[in-house]
Every structure is written in C-alpha cells, then in structure tokens.
VOMI-305181 format. One record per atom (N, C-alpha, C): x, y, z; residue in three letters. Coordinates in steps of 0.02 Angstrom, whole numbers, plus 50000, padded with zeros to 5 digits. Layout:
N
XYZALA...
***
This chain:
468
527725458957211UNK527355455757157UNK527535459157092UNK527665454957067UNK527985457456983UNK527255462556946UNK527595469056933UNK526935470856895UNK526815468056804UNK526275466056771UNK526145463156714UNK525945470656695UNK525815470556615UNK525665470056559UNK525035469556534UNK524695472056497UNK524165468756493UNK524335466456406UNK523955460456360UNK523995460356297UNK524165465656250UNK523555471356251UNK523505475656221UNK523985481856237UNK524375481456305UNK524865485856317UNK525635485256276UNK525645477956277UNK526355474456261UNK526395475856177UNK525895473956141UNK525615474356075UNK525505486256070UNK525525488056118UNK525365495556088UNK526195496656109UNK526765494456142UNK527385498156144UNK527715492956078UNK527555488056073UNK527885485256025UNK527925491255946UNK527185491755934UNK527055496655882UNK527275503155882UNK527655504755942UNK528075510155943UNK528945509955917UNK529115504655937UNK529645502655924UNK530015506855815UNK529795505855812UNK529805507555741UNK529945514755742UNK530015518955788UNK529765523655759UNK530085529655817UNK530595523955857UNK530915527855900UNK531685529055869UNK531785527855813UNK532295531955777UNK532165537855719UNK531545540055731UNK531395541855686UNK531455551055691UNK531585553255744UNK531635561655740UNK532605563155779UNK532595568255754UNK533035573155762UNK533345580355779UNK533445582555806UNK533365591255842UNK533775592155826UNK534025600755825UNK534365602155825UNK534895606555768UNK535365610255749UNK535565614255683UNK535855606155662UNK535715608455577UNK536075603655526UNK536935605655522UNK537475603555511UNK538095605255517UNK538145606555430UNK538575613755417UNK538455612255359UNK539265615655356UNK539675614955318UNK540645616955324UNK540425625555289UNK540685628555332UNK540875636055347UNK541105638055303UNK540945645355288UNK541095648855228UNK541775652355257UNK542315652555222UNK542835655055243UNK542925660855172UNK543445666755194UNK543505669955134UNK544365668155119UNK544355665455053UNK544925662155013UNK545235667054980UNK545835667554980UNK546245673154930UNK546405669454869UNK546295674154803UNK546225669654738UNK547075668854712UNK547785670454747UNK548175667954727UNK548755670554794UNK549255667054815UNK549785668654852UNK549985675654844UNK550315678354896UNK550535684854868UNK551375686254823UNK551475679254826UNK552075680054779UNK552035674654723UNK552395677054674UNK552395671754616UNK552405666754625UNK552545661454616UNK552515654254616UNK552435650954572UNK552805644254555UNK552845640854486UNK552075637154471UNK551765633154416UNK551505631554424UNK551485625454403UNK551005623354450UNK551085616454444UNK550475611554499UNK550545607154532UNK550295603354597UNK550685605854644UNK550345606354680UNK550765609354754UNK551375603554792UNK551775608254801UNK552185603254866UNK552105600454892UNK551725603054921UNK551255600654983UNK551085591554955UNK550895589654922UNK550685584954885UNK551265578054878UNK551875583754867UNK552315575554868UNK552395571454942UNK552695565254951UNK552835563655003UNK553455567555024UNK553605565655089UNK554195565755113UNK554875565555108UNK554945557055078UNK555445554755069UNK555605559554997UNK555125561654943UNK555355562554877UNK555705570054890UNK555485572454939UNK555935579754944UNK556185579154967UNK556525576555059UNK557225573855077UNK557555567555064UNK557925569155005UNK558345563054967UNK558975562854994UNK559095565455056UNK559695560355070UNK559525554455122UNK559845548655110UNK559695543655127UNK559855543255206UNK560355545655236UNK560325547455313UNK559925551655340UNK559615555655332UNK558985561055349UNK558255553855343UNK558235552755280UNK557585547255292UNK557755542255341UNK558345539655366UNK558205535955415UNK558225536455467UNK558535544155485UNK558135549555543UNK557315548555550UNK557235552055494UNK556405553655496UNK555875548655525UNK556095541155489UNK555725534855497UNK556045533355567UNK556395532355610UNK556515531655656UNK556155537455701UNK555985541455695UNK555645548555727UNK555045546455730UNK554675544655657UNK554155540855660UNK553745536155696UNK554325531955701UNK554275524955754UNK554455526955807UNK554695530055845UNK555025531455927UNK554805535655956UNK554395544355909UNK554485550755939UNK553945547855973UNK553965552656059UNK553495553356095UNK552935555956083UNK553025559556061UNK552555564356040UNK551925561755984UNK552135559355934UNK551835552155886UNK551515548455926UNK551995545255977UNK551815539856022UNK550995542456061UNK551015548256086UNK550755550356126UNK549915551056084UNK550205554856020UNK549385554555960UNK549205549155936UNK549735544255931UNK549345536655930UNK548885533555990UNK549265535256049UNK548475531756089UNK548275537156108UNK548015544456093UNK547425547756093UNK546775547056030UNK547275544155993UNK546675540355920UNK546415534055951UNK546835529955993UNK546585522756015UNK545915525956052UNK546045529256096UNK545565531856159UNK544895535056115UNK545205539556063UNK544565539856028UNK543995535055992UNK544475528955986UNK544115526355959UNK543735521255992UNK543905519756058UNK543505516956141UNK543035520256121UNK542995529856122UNK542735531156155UNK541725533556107UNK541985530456046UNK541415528556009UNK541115523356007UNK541235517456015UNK541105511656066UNK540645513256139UNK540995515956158UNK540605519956217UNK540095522856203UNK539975529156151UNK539505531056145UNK538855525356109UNK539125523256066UNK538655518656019UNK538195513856071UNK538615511356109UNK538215506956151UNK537515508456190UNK537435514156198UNK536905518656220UNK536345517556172UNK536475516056099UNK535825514856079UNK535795506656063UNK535925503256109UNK535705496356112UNK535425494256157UNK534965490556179UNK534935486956235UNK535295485056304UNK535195485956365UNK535595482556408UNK535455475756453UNK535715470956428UNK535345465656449UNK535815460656494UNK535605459256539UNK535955455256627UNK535715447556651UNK535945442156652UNK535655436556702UNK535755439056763UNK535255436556796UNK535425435656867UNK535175429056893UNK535475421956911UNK535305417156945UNK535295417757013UNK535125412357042UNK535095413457128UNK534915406757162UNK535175408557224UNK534925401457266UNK534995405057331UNK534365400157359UNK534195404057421UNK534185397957471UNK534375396357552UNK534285391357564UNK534005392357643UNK533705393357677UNK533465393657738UNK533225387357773UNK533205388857841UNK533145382357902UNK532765385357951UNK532325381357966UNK531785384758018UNK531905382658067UNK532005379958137UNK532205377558190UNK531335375758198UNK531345367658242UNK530575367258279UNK530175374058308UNK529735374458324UNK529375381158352UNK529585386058328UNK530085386458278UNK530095394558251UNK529295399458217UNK529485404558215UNK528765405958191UNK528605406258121UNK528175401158071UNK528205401158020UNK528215392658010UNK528495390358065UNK528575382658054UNK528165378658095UNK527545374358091UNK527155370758120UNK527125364658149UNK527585362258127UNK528065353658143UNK528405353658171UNK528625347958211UNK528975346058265UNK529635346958248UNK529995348158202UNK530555346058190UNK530835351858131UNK531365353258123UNK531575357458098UNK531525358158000UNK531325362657976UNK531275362657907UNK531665367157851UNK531805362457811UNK532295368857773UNK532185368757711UNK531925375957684UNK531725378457626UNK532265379557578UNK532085378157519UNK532535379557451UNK532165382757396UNK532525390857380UNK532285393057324UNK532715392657261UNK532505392957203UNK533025393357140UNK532705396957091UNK532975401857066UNK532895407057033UNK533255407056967UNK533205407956904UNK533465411256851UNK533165415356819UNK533285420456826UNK532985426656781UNK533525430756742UNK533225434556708UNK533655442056668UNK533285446356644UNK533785454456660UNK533345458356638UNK533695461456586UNK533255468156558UNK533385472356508UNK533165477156479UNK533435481856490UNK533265489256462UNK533365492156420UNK532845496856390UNK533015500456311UNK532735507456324UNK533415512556317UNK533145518256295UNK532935521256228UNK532605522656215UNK532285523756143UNK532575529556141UNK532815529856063UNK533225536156045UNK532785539556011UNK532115541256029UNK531395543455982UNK531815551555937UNK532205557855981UNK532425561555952UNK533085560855927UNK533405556155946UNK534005554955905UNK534795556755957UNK534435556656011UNK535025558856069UNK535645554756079UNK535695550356078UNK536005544656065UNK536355543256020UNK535985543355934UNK536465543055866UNK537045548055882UNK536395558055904UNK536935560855902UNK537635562155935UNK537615556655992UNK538145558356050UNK538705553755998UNK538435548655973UNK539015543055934UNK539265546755897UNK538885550655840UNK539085555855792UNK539805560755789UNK539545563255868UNK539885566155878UNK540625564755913UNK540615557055924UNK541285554455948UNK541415551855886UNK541145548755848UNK541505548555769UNK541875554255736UNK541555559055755UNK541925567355709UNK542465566855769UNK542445568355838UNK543175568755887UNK543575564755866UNK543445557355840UNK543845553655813UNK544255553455728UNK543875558555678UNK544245558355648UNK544595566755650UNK544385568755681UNK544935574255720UNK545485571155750UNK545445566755770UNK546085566155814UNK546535561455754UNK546105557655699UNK546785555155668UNK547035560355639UNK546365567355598UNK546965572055580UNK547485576155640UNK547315575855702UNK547895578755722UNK548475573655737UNK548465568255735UNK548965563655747UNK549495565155679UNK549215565155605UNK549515566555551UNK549745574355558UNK549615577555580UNK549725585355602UNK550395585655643UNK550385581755703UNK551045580255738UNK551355577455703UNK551215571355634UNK551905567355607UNK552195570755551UNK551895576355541UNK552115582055484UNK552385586755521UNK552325590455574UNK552765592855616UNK553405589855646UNK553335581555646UNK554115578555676UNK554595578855635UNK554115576155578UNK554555578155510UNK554885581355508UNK554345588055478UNK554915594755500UNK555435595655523UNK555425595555596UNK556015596355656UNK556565592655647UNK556365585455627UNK556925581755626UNK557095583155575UNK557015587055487UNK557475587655455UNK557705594455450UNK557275599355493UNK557745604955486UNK558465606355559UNK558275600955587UNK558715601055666UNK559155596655628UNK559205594755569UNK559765589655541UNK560285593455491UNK559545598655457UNK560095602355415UNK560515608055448UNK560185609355527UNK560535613755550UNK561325611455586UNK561345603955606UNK561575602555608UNK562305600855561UNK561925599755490UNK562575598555444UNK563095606655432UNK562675612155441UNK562695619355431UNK563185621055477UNK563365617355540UNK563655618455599UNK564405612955574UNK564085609055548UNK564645603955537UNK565155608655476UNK564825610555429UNK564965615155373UNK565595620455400UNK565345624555466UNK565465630255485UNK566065628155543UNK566055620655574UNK567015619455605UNK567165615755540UNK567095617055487UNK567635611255435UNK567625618455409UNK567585623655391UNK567775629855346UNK568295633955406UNK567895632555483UNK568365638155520UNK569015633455532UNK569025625355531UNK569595621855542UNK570265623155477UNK569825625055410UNK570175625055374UNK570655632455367UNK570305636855400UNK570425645655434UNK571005644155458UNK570835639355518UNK571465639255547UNK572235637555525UNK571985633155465UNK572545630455437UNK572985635855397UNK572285637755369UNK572865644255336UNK573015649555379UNK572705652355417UNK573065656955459UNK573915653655486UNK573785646555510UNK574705644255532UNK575155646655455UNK574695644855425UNK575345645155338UNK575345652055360UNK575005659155352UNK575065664555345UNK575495665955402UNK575535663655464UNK576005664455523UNK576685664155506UNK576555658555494UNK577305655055487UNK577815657855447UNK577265659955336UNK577705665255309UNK577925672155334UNK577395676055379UNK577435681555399UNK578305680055459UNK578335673855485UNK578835675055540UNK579495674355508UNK579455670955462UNK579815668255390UNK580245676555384UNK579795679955331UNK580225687655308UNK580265690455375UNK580015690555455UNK580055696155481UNK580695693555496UNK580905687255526UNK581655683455544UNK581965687755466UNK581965687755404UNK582285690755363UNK582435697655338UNK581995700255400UNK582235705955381UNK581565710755338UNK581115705955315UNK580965708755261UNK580095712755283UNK580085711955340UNK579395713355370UNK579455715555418UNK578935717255502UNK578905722255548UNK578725717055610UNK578875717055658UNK578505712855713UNK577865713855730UNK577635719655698UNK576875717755700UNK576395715155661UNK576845712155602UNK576445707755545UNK576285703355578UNK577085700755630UNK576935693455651UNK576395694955706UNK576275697855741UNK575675698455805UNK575075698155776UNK574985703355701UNK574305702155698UNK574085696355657UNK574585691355637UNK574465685655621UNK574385679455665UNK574735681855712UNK574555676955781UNK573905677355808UNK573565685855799UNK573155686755835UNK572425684755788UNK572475684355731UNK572035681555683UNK572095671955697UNK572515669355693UNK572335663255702UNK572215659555789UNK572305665255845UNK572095663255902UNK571395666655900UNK571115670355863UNK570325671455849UNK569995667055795UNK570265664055780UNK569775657855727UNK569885652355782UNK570435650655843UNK570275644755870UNK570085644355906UNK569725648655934UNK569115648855993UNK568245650355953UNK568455651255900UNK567505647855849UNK567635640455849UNK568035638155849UNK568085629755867UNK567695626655923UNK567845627156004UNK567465625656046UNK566885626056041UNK566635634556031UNK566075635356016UNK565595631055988UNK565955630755915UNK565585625655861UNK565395620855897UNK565875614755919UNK565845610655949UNK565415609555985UNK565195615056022UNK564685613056074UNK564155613756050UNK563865618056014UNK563355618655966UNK562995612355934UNK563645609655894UNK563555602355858UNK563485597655916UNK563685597455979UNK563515592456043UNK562735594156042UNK562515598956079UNK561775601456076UNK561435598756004UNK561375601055962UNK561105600255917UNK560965592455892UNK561365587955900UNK561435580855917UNK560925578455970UNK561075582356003UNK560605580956077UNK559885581056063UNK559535590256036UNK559085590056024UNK558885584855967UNK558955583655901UNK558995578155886UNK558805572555886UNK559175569655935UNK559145561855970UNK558285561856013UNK558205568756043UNK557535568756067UNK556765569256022UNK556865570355975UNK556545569255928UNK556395563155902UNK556885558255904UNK556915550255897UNK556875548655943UNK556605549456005UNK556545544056052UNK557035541856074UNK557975544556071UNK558215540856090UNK558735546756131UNK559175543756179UNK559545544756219UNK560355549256179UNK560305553956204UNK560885557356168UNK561455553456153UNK561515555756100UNK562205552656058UNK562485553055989UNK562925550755967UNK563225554355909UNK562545551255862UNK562535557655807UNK561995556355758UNK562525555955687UNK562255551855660UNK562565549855583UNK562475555155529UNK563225554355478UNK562955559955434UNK562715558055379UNK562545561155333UNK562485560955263UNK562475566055208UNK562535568655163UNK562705571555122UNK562685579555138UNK563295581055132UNK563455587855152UNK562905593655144UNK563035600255173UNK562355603155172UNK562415608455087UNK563165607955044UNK562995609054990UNK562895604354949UNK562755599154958UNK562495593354922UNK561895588854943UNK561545595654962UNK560975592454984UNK560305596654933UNK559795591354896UNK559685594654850UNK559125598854856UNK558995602354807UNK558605606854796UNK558075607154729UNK557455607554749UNK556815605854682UNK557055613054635UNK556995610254576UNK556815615254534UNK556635621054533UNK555985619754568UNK555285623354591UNK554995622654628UNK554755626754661UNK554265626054724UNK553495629654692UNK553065625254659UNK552115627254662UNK551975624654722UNK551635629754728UNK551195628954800UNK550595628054778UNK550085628654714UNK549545625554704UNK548915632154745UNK548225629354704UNK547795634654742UNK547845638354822UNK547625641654850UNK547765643454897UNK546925638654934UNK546445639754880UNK545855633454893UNK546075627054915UNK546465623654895UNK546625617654901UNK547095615454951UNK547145619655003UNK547455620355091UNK547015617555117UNK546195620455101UNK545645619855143UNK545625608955156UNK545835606555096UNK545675600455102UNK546475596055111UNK546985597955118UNK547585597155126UNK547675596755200UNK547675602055239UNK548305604255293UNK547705599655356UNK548245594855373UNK547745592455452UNK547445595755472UNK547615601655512UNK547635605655571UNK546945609055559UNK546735609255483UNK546185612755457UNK545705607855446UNK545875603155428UNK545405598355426UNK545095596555494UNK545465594955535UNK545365594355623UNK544675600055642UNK544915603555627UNK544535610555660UNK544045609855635UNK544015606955571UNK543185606855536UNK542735599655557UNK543085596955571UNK543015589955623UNK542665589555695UNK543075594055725UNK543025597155792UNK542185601055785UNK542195606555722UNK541735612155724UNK541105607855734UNK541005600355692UNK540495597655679UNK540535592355719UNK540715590755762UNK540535586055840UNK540285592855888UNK540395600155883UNK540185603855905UNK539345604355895UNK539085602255843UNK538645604455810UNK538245599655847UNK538325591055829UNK538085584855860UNK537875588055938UNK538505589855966UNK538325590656054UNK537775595656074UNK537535600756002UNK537085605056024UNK536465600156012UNK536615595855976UNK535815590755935UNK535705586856009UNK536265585856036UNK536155581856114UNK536055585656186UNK536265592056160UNK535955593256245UNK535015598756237UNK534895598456150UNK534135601256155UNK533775594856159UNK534045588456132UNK533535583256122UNK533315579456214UNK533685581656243UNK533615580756332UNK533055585656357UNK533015593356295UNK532035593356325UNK531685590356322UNK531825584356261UNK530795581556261UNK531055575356303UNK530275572956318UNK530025564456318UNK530685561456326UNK530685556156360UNK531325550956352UNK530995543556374UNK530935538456311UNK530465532856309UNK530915529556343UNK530705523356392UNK531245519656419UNK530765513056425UNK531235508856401UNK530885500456406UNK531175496056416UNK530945493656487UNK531235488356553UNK530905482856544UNK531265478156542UNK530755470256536UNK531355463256565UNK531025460556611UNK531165454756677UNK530935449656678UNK531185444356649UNK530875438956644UNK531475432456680UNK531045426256667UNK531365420656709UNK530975415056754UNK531295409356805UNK530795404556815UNK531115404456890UNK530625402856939UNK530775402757004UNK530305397157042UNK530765393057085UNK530225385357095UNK530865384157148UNK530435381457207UNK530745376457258UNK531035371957242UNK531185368257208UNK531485362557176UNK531845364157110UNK532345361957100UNK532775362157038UNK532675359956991UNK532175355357007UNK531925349456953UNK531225353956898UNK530915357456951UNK530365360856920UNK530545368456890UNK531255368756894UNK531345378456875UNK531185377556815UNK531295374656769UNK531035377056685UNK530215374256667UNK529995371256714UNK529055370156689UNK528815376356689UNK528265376956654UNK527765382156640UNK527445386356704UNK527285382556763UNK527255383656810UNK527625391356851UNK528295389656828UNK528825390756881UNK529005399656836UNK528865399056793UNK528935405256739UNK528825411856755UNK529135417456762UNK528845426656781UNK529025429656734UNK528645434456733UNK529005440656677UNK528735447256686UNK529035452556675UNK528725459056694UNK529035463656614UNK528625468256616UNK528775470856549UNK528485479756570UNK528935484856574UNK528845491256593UNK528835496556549UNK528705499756516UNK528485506256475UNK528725514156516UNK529005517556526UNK528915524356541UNK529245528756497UNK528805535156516UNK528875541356472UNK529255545956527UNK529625549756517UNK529855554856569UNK529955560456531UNK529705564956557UNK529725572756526UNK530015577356582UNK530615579056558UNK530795583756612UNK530565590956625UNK530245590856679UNK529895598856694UNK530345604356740UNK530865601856803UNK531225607656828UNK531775602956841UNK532455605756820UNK532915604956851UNK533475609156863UNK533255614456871UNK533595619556929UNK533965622656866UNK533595622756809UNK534255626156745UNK534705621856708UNK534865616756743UNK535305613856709UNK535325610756650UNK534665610056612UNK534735610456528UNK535075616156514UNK534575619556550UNK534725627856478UNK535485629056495UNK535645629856544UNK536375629456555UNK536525623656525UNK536605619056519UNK536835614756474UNK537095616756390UNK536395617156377UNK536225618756326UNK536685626256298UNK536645630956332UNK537095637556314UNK537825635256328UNK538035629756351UNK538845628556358UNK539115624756276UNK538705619356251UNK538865618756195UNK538705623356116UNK538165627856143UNK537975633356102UNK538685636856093UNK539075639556145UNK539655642756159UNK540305637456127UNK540165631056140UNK540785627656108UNK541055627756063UNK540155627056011UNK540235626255942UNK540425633455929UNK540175638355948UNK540425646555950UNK541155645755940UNK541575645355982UNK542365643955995UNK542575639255937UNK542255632555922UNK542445628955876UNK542415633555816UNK541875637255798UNK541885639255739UNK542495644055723UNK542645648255772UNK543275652055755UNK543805650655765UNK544015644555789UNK544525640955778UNK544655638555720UNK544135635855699UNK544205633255613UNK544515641155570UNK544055645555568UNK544115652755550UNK545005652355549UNK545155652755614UNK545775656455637UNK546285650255616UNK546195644555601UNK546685639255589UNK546665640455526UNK546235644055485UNK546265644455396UNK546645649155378UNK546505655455428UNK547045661355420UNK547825662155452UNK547815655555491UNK548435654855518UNK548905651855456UNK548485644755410UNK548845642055373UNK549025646455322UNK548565651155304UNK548445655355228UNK549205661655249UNK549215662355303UNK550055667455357UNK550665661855315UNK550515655255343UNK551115653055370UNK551365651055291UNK550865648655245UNK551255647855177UNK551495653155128UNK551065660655130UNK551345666155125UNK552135666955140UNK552175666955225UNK552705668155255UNK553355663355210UNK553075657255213UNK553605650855196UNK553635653955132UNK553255655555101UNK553665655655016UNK553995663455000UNK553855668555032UNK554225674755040UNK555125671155058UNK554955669255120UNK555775666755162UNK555975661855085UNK555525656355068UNK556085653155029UNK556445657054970UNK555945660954945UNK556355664754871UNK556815670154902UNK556785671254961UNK557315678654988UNK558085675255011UNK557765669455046UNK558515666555050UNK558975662554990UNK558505661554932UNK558655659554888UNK559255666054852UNK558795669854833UNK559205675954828UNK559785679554872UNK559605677054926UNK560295680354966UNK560885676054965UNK560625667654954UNK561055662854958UNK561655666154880UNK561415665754843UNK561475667954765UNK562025675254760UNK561665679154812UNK562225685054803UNK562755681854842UNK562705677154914UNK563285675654948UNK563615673954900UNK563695669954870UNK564055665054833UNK564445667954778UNK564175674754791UNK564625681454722UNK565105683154768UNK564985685654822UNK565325689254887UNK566025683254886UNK565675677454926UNK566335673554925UNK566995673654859UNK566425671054797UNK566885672054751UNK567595677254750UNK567115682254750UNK567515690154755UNK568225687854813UNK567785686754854UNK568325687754913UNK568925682654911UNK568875678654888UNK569475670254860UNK569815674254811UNK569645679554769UNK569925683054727UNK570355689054757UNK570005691754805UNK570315697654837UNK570965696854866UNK570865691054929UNK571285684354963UNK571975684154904UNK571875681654869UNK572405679054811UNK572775685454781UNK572385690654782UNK572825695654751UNK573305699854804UNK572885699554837UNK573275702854910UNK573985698954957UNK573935692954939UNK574395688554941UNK574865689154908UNK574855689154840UNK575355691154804UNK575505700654795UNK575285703254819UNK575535709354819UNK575805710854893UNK575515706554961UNK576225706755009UNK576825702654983UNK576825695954956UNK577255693054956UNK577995698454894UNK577675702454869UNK578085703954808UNK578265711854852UNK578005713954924UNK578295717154953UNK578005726654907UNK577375722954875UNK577005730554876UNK576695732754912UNK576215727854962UNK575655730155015UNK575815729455071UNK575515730655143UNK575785727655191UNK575265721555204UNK575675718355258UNK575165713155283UNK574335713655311UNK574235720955352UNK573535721355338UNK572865721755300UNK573025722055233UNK572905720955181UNK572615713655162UNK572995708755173UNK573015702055201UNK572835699955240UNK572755701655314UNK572225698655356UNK571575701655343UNK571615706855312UNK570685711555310UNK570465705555249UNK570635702855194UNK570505698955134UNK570295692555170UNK570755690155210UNK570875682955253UNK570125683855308UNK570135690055346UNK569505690455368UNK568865691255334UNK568755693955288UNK568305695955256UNK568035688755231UNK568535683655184UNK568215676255170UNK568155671155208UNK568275671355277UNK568285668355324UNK567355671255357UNK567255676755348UNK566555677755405UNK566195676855305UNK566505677355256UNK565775677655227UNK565905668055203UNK566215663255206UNK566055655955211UNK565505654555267UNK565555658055307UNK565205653755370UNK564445656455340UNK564545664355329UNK563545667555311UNK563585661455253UNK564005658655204UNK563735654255163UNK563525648755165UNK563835644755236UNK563605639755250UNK562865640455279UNK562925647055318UNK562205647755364UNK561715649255334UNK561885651855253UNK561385653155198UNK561195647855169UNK561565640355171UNK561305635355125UNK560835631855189UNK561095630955234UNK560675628955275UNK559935633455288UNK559895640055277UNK559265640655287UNK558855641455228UNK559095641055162UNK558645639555116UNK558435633455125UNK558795627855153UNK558325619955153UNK557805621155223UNK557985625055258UNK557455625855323UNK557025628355307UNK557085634055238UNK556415638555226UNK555995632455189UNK556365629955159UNK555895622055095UNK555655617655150UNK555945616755185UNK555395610955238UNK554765616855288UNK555045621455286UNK554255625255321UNK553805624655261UNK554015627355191UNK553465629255153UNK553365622355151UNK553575617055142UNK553275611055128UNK552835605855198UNK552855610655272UNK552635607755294UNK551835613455312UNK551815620155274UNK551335625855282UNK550975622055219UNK551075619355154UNK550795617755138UNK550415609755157UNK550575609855197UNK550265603155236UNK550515597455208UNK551265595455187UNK551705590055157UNK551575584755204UNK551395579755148UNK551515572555197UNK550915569555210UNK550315573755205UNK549675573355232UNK549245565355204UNK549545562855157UNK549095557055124UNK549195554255164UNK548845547355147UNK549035541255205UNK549325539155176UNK
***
C-alpha cells in the first residue's frame, strides 16, 4: 500500500525547498601567498616580456612554422591533452547532475489466467485478469550544505586545470619541435663545413704531392696530409647519422612516421630579437600554464574538503511516485484509477566505522600536497627563467668571441699557406692552422645553434605562447 502524505506534510517540505541551497561548509579558497623576487638576477632589457609574443612572431622561418603547426595538429601528446579536457569536461556534467532531480517512467502490463477451480477463482470456467499501470518516479537530494555545488565546483576548477595543462604541453611541443629543428640545421651546418674540410684538405694533398714529386718537400708532408683528410672523412658518417636520428626524433613529434624533414633557412640565417625582456618576475604568476594549473588544482582541493565535511550533517532526500493503475485500458487515466506517494527523509550519519574522518583527513592532505605543488611549480618557473636568461646572454657571448677565433684562424690558415708555399715554414704549420679552423667552424656552428635553443627555453620558461 502506497504510503500518503498528509496536506499539511506536503505543504511543510514544500516550504523547505527554498532553502536547501542555502548553507555551505567548509575553508573559503583564497590564492596563496607566494614570496616573489623583485627583479631577475640578471639584467634584462626592458620592455613586455617574451613570454607574451606568439610563436610564430619569434620563429620566422617559414619551414619551422610548418613544423610547429603540423606538431600541433598530429603530436600525440596534444592529442592525448585534448581528450583529457573532453573527459574533463563529461566529467562536470557528471557532477552537476547531482543537484537535479532524478526522474523515471515506468509503464506495465500484467496479464494472468486462472484455470476453473483454481484458488482465487469461483466460476466454472476459466478467468483472465488484466492489469495496466503507468506511473513515474523521482528523487531529490537537497543540497541544504552545499555538497553537491561543491563537488561540481570542484570538477569545474579540474577542468580548467586541465585546459591549462593541455596549453602547457602545446608550449612544450613547441619547444621541442623548434629546438630538435635547430639542432638539426646545426648538424646540417657541421657536414656542409666538414664536407667543405674535406675539399680542401684534397687541394692541400694534392699540392703537398705536387712539390714532394718535385723535389721540393719530405714524404712526410704528404702522409700527414693524407692523414688529415682521412680524419675529416670519417666526421662525415658520423654526421650523417646524427642528421638520420635527429629527423627521426623529429618526425615523432609530428605524429608522423620517420622521414626526410624539409629545410629552411640556414642556422646562420636564422633570426635573432634584438632583445630579450623578460618582464616582471610577478607577471609569471599569471602567464606560465603549469602555474596557473597548480592554482587550479590547489582550489578543487579546497571544494573536495567543502565535500567530504558537508557528509557530517543531515542529508534531506525527497522521493515522490505517482501514476494511474486500472484493469481496463479504457479507465487508466479517470480519477479513479490515480496513486501517488510523496516521501521526506532526513538521514544523519552517526557510525561508520571512520570513514568520514578518514575521508575527510585524505582531502585535508590533498589540498596539503596541492598547496606545495603550486609553491614548488612557482619556484621551479622563477629557476627555469633565471637559468634561461643566464644561458641565453653566455652563449651569446661565447657565440661572439667564436666568431673572433674563427676570424683569426681564416687569417692564420692564409698566412701559413703562403709561408709553406714560398718554402719558409714547413707543412706542419699548415695542418695545425687547417686543424685549428676546421674544429673551431664546427664550435661555431654548435654555438649558433645553441643560442637559438637557449631563446626558445627562455621563451618557453617564460611561459611563450600561453594566450589563446
């Protein structure tokens, strides 16, 4: 038998209704005091930070951007933080639904046959009953402390955590793919300087075999000229395989299957800003994903503590069943045929073996962990742009003295040439010059290449790329 209601019962939960959104438990989330250093530890131009431009405006060569955008669109890794944002965003849907209603039809048909003399049946002859049913029910948990908002809350903050870490990974692909490109051109740099080694070492062979056939030199000019250009053609293979690998890694970054990667503008014609401002060291805090995330994260931490104290009190719950049930099909919707039940309970939890308070001390501890993660992600970024702008001005400078060294040495090279050829010096003289600008081209190539590797760290420590 369906239990009722009485007037004055239905009319006293109604007047509650109002008033079951109305409390909240729990700490307020309020963003963490971090201690900020009032300027970088090295000079820096001034201006808006790096960090600030896009992408494309600092790698301007046009084959690298269509690396990058292809990295964009293909990398796994992208791929992978795009549907962990989808899932996040189910999974607030999920939570939200909790503070709505749940409401069900259930129809029915029932059909039974009594056989003569069965028991229940009084007539000679067999009878067969028909029931028909339509009803539905529906339940409401009342969110009186707010248990519910706060579980949504807190899948809203997981969710915009996860778009900043999705932007966190597409500023990191970035990265990779343009410093695995410039390392690449650096390699390309380093067999087109040692191919060109080789070339002159044959000229230097060839004159050296030239005077020794004349008389005018020693058979060991010619050996150690042989033996200089069969040591520049084994950095060849090498290279080679390097630039295979490096292609490789590469291609995995794009999503795609190893294979030759396209070039574009050599790695000394690849450009270089003016200046590098890096901008407040304050203005990271609202820049760099990874920091933003954590402060995201800290405060869905906060929500989950508002949800596992608001599971001490009271929990209002309101069930109500209604619908029409009649032997005949014809009579299911008359007044007659009509039920309804309407249920009220309060539940207060008194023992369950700990498992609040344990509850309760696991997200106490989360938000604990969250909070020093945020901490430790502020002092990681406040390291890593330090670090990045030390490396860029040192290789800047070292690039700068290379480029004296070489000079020198194209000079040394040339004089020493003409003072064997005129039969004042000997030929060792000439391969030490020939060696000497041969290992300092390659530190120059390996120097231009890592000043653009140090500019894409500092530009990705300052959290580059980060707008939408």
């Amino acid at each position: 038998m369906p239990r009722r209601l009485s007037n004055l019962s239905v009319l006293a939960v109604a007047g509650c209704l109002p008033l079951v959104q109305g409390c909240t438990v729990g700490p307020r989330y309020h963003p963490p005091v971090v201690s900020v250093p009032k300027a970088w530890r090295v000079t820096v131009a001034e201006g808006a930070s790096l960090g600030n431009e896009q992408w494309w405006t600092l790698l301007k060569d046009p084959v690298l951007q269509q690396l990058v955008r292809a990295a964009v669109a293909h990398n796994t890794d992208i791929r992978t933080a795009a549907s962990q944002l989808m899932q996040a965003q189910a999974q607030v849907v999920v939570a939200r639904a909790a503070q709505f209603p749940a409401i069900s039809a259930n129809p029915s048909f029932q059909s039974e046959q009594l056989p003569a003399g069965a028991a229940g049946n009084v007539l000679s002859h067999a009878e067969q009953f028909k029931l028909y049913e339509l009803a539905g029910s529906g339940s409401y948990a009342a969110d009186f402390w707010g248990q519910y908002r706060q579980a949504t809350a807190q899948e809203r903050e997981n969710l915009l955590a996860s778009e900043q870490s999705r932007r966190n990974v597409i500023i990191g692909v970035v990265s990779s793919v343009a410093q695995d490109y410039f390392q690449l051109r650096t390699l390309d740099l380093e067999l087109q300087q040692t191919q060109e080694t080789v070339t002159a070492y044959r000229k230097s062979l060839d004159l050296t075999t030239s005077l020794f056939e004349g008389g005018v030199t020693s058979e060991l000019d010619v050996k150690q000229a042989q033996t200089a250009l069969d040591s520049a053609l084994t950095e060849i293979p090498a290279l080679q395989e390097q630039i295979g690998r490096q292609e490789d890694a590469l291609n995995i970054l794009l999503g795609e299957n190893p294979m030759a990667v396209p070039r574009g503008l050599s790695i000394e014609r690849q450009p270089l800003p003016p200046s590098v401002p890096a901008g407040l060291p304050s203005q990271l805090l609202e820049r760099r994903p990874d920091i933003i995330e954590a402060a995201d994260r800290l405060a869905a931490a906060y929500d989950a503590v508002d949800v596992a104290q608001a599971r001490f009190f009271p929990q209002l719950s309101l069930t109500a069943a209604g619908g029409a049930e009649s032997t005949g099909l014809s009579h299911l919707l008359s007044a007659p045929s009509v039920l309804w039940d309407i249920v009220a309970g309060l539940t207060q939890p008194i023992f369950e073996g700990g498992a609040l308070v344990g509850n309760l001390r696991i997200t106490k501890a989360e938000q604990m962990q969250a909070l020093i993660a945020y901490q430790a992600a502020v002092l990681t970024a406040f390291q890593q742009v330090n670090d990045a702008l030390i490396s860029y001005q040192r290789t800047r400078e070292q690039l700068n003295a290379q480029e004296a060294l070489v000079s020198a040495a194209e000079d040394s090279l040339n004089l020493a040439n003409l003072r064997y050829q005129g039969g004042v010096d000997t030929y060792l003289n000439v391969l030490t010059a020939e060696e000497s600008l041969f290992t300092g081209r390659i530190t120059l190539a390996s120097d231009r290449g890592a000043v653009l590797t140090a500019l894409v760290q500092l530009y990705q420590a300052l959290g580059g790329g980060w707008q939408a």
